[in-house]
N, CA, C and O of each residue as an XYZ file, in Angstrom:
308
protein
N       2.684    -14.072      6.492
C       2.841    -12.645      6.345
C       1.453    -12.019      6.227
O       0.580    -12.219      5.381
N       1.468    -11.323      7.143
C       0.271    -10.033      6.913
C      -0.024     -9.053      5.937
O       1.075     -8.650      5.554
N      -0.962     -8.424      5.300
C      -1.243     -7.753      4.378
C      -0.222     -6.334      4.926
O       0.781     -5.952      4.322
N      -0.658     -5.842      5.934
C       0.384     -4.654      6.702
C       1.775     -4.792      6.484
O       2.443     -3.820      6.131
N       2.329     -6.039      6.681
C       3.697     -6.334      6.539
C       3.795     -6.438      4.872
O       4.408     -5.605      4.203
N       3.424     -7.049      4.571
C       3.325     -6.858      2.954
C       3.974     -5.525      2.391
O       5.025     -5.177      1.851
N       2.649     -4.912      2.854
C       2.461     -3.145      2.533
C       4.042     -3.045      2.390
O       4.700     -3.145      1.354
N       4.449     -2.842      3.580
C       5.689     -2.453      4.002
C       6.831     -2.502      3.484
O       7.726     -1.665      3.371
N       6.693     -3.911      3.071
C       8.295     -4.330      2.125
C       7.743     -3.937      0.520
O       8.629     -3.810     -0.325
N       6.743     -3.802      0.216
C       6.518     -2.673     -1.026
C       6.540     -1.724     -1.119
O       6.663     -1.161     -2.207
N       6.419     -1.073      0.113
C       6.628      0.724      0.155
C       8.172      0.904      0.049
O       8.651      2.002     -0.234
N       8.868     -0.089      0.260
C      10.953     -0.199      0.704
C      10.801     -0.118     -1.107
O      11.021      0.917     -1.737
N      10.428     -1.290     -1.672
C      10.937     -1.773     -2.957
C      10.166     -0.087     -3.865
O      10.958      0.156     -4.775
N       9.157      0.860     -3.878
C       8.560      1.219     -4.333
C       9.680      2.935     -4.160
O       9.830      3.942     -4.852
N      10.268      2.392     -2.737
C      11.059      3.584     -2.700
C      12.385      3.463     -3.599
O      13.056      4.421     -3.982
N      12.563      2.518     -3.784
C      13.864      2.279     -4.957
C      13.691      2.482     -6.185
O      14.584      2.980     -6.869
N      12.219      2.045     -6.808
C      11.915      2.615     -7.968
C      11.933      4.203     -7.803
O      12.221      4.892     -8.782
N      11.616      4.817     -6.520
C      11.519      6.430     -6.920
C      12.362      6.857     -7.160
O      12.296      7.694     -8.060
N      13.999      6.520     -6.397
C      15.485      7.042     -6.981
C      15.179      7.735     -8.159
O      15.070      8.948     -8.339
N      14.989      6.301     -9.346
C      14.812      6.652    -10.741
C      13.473      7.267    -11.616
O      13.451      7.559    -12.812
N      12.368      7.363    -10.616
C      11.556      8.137    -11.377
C      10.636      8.681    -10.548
O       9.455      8.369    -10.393
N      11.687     10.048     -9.705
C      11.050     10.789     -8.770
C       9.442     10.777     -8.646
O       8.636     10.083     -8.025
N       9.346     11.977     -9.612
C       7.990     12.487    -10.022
C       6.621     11.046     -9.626
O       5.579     11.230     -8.995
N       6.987     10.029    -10.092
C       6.295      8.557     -9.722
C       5.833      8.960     -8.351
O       4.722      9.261     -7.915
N       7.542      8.835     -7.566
C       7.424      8.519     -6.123
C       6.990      9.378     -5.332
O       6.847      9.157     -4.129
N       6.689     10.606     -5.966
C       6.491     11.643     -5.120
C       4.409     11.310     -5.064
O       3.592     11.199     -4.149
N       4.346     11.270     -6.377
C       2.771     10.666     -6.556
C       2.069     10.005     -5.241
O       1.256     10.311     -4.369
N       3.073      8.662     -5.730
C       2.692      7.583     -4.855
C       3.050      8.559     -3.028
O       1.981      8.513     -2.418
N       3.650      8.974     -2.547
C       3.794      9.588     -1.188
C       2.530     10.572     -0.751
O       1.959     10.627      0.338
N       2.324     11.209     -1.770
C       1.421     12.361     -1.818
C       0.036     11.761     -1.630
O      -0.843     12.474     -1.143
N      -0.292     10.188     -2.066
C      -1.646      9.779     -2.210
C      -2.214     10.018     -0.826
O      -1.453     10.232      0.118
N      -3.029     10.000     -0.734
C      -3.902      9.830      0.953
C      -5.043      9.123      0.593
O      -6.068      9.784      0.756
N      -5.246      7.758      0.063
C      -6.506      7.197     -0.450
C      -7.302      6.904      1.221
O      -6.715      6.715      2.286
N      -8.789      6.950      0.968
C      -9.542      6.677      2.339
C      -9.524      4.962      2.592
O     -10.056      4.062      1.941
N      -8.889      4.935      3.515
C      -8.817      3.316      3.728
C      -9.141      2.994      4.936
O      -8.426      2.885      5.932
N     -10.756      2.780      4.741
C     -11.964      2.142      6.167
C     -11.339      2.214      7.147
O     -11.350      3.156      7.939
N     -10.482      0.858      7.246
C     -10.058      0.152      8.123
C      -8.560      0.351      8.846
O      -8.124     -0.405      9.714
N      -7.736      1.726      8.218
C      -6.459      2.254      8.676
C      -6.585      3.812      8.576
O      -6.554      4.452      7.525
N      -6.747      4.381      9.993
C      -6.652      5.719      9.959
C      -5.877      6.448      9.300
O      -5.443      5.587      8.535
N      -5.298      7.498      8.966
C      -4.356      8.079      8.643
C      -3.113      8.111      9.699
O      -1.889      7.979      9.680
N      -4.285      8.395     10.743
C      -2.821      8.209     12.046
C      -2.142      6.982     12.444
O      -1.277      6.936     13.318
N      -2.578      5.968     11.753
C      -2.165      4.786     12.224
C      -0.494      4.565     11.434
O      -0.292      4.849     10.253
N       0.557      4.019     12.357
C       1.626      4.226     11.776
C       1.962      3.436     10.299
O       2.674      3.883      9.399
N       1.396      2.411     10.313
C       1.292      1.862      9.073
C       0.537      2.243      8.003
O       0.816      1.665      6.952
N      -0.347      3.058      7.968
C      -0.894      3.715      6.738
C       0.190      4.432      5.678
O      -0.246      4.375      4.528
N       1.351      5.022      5.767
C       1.686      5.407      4.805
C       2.034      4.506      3.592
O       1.884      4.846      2.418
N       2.615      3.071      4.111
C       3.087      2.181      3.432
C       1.868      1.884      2.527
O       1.884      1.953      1.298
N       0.526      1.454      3.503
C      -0.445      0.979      2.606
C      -0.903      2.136      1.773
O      -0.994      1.664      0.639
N      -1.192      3.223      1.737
C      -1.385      4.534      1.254
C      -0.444      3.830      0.014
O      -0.822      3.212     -0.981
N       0.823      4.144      0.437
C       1.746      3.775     -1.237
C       1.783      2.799     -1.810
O       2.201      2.815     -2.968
N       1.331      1.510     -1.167
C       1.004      0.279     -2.535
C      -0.083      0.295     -2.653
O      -0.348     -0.800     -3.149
N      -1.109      0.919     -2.505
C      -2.464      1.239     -2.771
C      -2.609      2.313     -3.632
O      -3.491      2.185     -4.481
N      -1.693      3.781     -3.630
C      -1.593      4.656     -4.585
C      -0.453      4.295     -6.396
O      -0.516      4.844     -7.496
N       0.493      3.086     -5.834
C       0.916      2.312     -6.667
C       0.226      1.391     -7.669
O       0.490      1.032     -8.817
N      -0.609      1.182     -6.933
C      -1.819     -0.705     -7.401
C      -1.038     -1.570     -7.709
O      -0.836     -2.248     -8.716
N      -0.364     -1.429     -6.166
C       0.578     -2.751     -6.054
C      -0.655     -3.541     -4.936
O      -0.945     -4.724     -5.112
N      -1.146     -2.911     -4.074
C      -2.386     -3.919     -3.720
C      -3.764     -3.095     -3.564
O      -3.764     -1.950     -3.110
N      -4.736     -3.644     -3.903
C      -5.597     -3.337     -4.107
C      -6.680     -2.849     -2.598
O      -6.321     -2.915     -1.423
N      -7.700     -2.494     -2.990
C      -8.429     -1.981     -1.429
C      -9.670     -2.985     -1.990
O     -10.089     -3.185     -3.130
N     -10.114     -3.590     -0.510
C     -11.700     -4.752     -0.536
C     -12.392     -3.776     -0.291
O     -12.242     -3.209      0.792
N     -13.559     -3.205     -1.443
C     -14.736     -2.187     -1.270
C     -14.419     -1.669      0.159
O     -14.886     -2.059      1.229
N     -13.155     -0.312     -0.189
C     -12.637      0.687      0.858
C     -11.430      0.104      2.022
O     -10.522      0.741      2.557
N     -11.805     -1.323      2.170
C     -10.964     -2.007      2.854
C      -9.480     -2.835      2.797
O      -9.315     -3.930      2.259
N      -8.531     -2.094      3.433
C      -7.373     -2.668      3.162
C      -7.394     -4.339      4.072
O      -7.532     -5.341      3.370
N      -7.301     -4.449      5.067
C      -7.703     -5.733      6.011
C      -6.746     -6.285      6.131
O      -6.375     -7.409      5.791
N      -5.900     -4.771      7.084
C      -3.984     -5.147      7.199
C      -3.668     -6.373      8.150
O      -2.533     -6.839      8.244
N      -4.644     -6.806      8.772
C      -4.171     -8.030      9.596
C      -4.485     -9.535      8.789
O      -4.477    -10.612      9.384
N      -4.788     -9.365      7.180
C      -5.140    -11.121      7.012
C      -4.281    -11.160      6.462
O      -3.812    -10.176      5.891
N      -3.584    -12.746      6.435
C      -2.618    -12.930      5.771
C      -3.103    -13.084      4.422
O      -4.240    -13.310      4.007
N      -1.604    -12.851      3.601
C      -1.542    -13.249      2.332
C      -1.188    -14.277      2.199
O      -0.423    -14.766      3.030
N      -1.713    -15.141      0.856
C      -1.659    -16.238      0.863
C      -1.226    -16.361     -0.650
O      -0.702    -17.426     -0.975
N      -1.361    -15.548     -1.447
C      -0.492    -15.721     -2.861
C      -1.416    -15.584     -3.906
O      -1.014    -15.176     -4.996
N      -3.063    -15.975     -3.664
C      -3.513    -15.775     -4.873
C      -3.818    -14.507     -5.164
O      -3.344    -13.577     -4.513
N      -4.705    -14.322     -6.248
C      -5.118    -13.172     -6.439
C      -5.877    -12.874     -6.925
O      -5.645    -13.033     -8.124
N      -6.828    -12.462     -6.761
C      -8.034    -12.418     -7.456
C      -8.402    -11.089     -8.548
O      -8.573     -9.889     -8.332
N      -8.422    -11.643     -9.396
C      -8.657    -10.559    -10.217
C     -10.552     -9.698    -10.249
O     -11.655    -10.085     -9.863
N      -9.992     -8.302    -10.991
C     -11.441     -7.617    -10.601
C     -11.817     -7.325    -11.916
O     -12.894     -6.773    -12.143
């Protein structure tokens, strides 16, 4: 699995938490963080936009780097 695909099935799960706590989800939708490496126009940016405005995943100094896979660890900062 790809970091992009990742994104994705957290932006699904992130939309279920909003049901119950709109105001959250509206946050997280509203973010537009600058992310190097994914335009805004790119169709997958909103997802990463919302687990990135979540800190469900983090950005590499500006860089999301939606094509490497994940591999499970995690490095803490």
């Amino acid at each position: 699995m790809r970091r992009l695909e990742l994104a994705q099935a957290a932006s699904r799960v992130l939309g279920l938490i909003e049901v119950r706590r709109p105001t959250l989800g509206r946050q997280w939708r509203a973010a537009r963080p600058r992310i190097s490496d994914l335009p805004a126009s790119h169709l997958g940016y909103p997802a990463a936009a919302m687990a990135v405005a979540a800190d469900v995943m983090p950005l590499d100094g500006g860089f999301f780097r939606p094509t490497r896979l994940v591999t499970g660890a995690r490095r803490s900062t």
